[in-house]
C-alpha positions, 0 to 999 in steps of 0.5 A: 559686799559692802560699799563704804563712803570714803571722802570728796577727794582721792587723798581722803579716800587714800587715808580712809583706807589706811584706817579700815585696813588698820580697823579690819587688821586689828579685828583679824588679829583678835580673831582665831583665824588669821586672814589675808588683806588684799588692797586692790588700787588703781594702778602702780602709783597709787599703790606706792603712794598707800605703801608710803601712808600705811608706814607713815600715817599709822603710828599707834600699830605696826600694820606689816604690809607689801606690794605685792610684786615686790619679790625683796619684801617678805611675806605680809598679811596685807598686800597692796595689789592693782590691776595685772598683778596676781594676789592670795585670792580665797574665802580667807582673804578680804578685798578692800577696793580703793579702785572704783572698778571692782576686780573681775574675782571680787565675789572670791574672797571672804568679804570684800568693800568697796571704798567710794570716792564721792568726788562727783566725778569720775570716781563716783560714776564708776563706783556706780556702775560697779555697785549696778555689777553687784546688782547683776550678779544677784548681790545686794550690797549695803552703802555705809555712809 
């Protein structure tokens, strides 16, 4: 587990995470086996809201990606999930959580990162103690800054 420093602002740590999915994309790609990407957000519109900057704000590759109860939206390697909605889940998916809550399955997949928010605030509160979750569970997670 691996808990990055992803901006002061919610819309700092919503472009951050366009850019690591772009970064994490492009090493599954040149990688031997393709993994799934699971985006977990905080709720509907927040997910909406990513789908919208991963097909505007990266330009220089094609990243194919769905919310994932979008049963119109074909198969995708990246799915934008958020609390309630079911999503590919095994040792061959990574979780990037822009959600400051980790999702109860989080030690389920490949690797997951947790994307912090340090407004002061909310966020970050809850980011903490979601880092203390990691500590019960007997996990050392590292904070890239």
């Amino acid at each position: 587990m691996e808990f990055y420093r992803a901006g002061t602002s919610l819309d700092e740590g919503e472009k951050f995470c366009c850019k690591f999915t772009k970064d994490l994309y492009w090493k599954n790609v040149q990688s031997e086996k393709k993994n799934y990407i699971v985006i977990n957000c905080k709720d509907l519109n927040q997910a909406k809201k990513l789908d919208d900057f991963l097909w505007e704000s990266i330009s220089d590759i094609f990243l194919p990606h769905k919310i994932c109860n979008d049963p119109d939206s074909p198969d995708a390697p990246i799915l934008i999930s958020f609390p309630g909605i079911k999503y590919r889940c095994d040792k061959s998916t990574y979780l990037i959580n822009l959600n400051p809550k980790l999702p109860p399955n989080f030690q389920d997949f490949k690797s997951s990162y947790q994307l912090v928010i340090e407004d002061g605030g909310e966020y970050q509160k809850i980011a903490r103690e979601s880092f203390k979750v990691c500590l019960e569970y007997g996990i050392k997670p590292n904070y890239i800054g």
